[in-house]
C-alpha positions in Angstrom: -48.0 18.6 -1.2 -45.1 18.0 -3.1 -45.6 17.3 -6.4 -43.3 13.6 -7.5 -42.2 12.7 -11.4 -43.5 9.8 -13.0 -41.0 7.1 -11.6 -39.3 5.2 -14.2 -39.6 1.9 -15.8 -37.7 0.0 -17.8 -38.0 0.8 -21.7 -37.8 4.5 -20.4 -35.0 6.8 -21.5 -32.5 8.9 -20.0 -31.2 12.0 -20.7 -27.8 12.7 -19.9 -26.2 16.6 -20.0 -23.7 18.6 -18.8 -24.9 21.9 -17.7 -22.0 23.2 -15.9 -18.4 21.5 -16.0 -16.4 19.9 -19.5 -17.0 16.1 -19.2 -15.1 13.6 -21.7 -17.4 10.9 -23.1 -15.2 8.0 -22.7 -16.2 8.9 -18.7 -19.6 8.8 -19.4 -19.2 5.3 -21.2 -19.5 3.0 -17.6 -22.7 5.2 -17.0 -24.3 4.5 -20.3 -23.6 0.6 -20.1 -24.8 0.5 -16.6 -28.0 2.4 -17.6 -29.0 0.6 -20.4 -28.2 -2.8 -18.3 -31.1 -1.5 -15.8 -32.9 -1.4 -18.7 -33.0 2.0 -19.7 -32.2 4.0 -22.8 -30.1 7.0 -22.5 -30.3 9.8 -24.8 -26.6 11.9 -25.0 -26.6 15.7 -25.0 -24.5 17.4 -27.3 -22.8 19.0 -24.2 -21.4 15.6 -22.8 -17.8 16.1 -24.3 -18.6 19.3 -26.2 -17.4 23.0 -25.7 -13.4 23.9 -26.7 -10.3 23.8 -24.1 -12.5 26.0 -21.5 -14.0 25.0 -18.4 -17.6 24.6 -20.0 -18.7 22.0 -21.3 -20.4 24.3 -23.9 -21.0 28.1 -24.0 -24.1 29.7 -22.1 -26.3 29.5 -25.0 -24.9 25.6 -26.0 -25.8 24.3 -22.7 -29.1 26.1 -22.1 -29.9 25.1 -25.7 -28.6 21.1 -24.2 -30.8 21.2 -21.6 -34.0 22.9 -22.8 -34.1 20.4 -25.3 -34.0 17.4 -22.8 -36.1 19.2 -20.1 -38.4 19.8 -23.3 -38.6 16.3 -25.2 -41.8 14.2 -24.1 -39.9 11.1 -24.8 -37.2 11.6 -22.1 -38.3 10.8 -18.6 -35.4 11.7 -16.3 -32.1 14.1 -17.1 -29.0 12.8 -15.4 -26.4 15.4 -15.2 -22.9 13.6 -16.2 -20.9 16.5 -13.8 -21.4 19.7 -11.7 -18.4 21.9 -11.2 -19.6 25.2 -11.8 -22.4 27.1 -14.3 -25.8 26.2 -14.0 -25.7 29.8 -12.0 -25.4 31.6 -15.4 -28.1 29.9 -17.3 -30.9 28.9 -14.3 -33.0 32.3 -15.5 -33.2 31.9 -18.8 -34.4 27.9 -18.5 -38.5 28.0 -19.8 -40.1 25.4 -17.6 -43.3 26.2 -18.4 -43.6 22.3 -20.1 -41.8 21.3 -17.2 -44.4 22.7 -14.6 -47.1 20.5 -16.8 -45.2 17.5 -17.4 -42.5 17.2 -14.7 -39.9 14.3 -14.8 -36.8 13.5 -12.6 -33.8 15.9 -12.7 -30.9 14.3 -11.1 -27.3 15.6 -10.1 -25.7 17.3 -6.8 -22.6 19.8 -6.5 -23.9 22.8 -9.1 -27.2 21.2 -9.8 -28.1 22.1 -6.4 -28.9 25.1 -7.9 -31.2 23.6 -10.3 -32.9 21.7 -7.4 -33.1 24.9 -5.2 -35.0 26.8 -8.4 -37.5 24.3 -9.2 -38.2 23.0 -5.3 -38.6 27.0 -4.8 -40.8 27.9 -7.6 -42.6 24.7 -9.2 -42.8 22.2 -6.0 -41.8 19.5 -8.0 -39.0 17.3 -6.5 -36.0 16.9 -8.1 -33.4 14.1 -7.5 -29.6 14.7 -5.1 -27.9 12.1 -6.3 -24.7 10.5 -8.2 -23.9 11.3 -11.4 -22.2 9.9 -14.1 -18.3 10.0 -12.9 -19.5 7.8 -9.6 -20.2 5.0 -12.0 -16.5 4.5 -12.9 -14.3 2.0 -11.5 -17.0 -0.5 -10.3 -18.6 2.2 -8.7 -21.8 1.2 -10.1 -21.6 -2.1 -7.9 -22.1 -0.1 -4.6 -25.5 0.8 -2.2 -25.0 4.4 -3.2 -25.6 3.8 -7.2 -27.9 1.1 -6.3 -30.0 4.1 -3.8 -30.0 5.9 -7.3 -31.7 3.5 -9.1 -33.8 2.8 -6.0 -35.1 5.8 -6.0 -35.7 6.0 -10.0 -38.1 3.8 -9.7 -40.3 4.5 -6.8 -38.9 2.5 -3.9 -39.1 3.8 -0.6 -36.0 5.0 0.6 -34.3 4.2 4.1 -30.8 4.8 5.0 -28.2 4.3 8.0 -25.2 5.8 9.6 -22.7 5.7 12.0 -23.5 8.0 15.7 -20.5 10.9 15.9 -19.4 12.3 19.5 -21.4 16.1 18.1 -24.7 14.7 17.2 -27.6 16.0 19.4 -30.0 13.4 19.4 -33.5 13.6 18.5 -36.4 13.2 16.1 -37.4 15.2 13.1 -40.2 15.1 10.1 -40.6 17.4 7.5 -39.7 18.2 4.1 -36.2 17.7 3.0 -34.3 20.5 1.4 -30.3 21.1 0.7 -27.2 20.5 -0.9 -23.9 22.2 -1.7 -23.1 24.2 0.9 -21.2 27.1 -1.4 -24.3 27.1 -4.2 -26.9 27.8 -1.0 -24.5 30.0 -0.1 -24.3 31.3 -3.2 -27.9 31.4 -3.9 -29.4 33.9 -0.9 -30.9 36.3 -2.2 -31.4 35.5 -5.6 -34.3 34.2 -7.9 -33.5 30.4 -6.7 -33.4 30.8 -2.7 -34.9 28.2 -0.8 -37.4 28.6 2.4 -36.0 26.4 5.5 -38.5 26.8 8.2 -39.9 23.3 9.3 -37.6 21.3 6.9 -35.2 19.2 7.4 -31.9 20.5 6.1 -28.8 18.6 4.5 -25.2 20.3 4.0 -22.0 18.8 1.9 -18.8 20.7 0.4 -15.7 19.7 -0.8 -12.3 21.4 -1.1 -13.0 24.8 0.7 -10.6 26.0 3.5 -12.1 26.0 6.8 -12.3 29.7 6.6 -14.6 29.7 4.0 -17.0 26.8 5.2 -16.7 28.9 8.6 -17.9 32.4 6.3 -20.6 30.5 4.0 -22.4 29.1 7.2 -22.8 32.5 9.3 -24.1 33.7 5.6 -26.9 31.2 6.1 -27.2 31.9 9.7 -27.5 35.5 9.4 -30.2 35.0 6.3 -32.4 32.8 8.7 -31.7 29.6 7.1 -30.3 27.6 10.1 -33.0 29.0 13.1 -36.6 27.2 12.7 -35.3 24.1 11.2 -36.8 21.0 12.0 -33.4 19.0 12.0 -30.3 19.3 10.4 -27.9 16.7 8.4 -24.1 17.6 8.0 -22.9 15.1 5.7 -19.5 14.9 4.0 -16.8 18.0 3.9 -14.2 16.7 2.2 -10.9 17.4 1.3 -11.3 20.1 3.4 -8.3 22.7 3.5 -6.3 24.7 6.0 -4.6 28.3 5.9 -0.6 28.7 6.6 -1.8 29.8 10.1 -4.1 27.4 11.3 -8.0 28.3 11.4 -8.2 27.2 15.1 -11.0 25.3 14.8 -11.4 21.2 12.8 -14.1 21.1 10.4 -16.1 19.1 12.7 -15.9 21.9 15.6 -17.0 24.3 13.1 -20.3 22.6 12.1 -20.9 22.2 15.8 -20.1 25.6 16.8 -22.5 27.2 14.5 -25.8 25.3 15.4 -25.0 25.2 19.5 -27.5 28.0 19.9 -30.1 25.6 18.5 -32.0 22.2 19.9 -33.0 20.3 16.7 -32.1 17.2 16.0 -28.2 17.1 14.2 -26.2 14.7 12.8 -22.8 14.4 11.2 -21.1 12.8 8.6 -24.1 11.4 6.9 -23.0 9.7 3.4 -24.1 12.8 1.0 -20.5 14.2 -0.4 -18.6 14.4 -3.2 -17.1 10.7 -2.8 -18.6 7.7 -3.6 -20.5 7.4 -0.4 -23.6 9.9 -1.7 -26.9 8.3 -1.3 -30.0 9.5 -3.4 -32.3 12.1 -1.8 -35.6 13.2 -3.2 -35.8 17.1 -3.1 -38.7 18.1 -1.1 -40.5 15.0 0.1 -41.3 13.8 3.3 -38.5 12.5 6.0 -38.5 11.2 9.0 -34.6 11.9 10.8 -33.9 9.8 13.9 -30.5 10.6 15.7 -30.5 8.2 18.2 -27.6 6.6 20.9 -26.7 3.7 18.4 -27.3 4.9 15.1 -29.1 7.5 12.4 -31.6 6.8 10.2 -33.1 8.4 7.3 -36.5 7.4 5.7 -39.0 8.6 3.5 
């Protein structure tokens, strides 16, 4: 079974780092207030803000040093990652979780940190946290469900979410373990150290910016590894801002996320709120769902 974090109460604190991407602190400033209002305190990494006019937010060594510290600390209880973007890949193998493994606590983030979620699901069992990070608190942000399913699931509630039926779903019902993330970092992460098992789980899939070509390439990757063929269901959720080539693809986004799964009878459904816009509800890493994909609606639940 799935080993779960301490959930959090109020007096607890927060750690928040930036493992991958450069993030200014005045962004992190609506995510600090809103933490502390919920009653938290919040610890800041010296990566949030830090590293010079790269892309980092840090070198290698600064934001491995960042987060061993937080993963490390016995006082903090959860790390938020302010930003993804790209570079947990070049530290994940040097991170020591051997506290971790003993102690384990909530590690929270999407886009890059999916590779942080694939690595510790993988080898640990612990779950981990997809879910908002600091930029989605910004311009009242914080006031919506999708913040609010973050906070929810902090502290232990069960979690049960909704969505809208799409003409492509294949209707169905599905249990098991869910697993997922950024579509390019699974991609990405076949293979390697931090590959994830997919058999009897329940599957979820987001992207943003890639030409259609691409999403088209990284999903026969995961095809041909096995990764799409004994699932128990499978959730597309958001591929935004999606791009074309001069000479058209041939195919809409939505025709190629159907195309690739036709072969298979699980359970699908599409445009489930998990993307890089504000509509990205919290998903625990390797606990229990039930998916229903019904006539009227989809349903999510722990």
């Amino acid at each position: 079974m799935i080993k779960i974090p301490p959930y959090l109460k109020k007096g607890d604190t927060i750690g928040l780092v930036c493992p991958a991407g450069y993030m200014p602190v005045e962004k992190v400033q609506t995510c600090l207030d809103v933490l502390q209002e919920w009653g938290y305190r919040v610890k800041i990494g010296k990566t949030v803000g830090g590293g010079s006019a790269t892309y980092f937010s840090g070198t290698d060594e600064e934001r491995l040093t960042d987060f061993q510290q937080m993963l490390d600390d016995d006082a903090i209880k959860a790390v938020l990652c302010a930003r993804g973007g790209y570079g947990t890949g070049r530290i994940i193998d040097k991170i020591d979780f051997t506290k971790f493994r003993k102690h384990p606590k909530w590690i929270v983030g999407y886009s890059d940190v999916t590779v942080l979620h694939s690595h510790i699901y993988s080898h640990f069992y612990i779950s981990t946290l997809h879910a908002p990070m600091a930029g989605a608190f910004n311009d009242d942000g914080f006031k919506n469900e999708f913040i609010r399913s973050l906070k929810n699931a902090l502290e232990g509630k069960k979690l049960k979410y909704k969505c809208e039926v799409h003409d492509y779903n294949r209707k169905g019902e599905a249990v098991g373990e869910l697993v997922g993330g950024n579509l390019a970092l699974l991609a990405h992460l076949v293979g390697t150290d931090s590959d994830i098992k997919t058999r009897g789980k329940i599957l979820f899939l987001e992207d943003v910016g890639e030409q259609l070509y691409n999403i088209d390439r990284m999903l026969h990757q995961l095809k041909r590894s096995g990764k799409l063929a004994r699932l128990a269901g499978l959730i597309f959720g958001g591929f935004t801002e999606s791009k074309d080539t001069e000479r058209p693809f041939g195919n809409s986004i939505h025709e190629i996320l159907r195309d690739i799964v036709k072969e298979f009878d699980y359970p699908v459904c599409y445009d489930f709120p998990i993307s890089h816009t504000d509509r990205n509800y919290a998903l625990k890493i390797g606990v229990g769902y039930k998916l229903k994909v019904g006539k009227s609606k989809v349903t999510l639940e722990e």
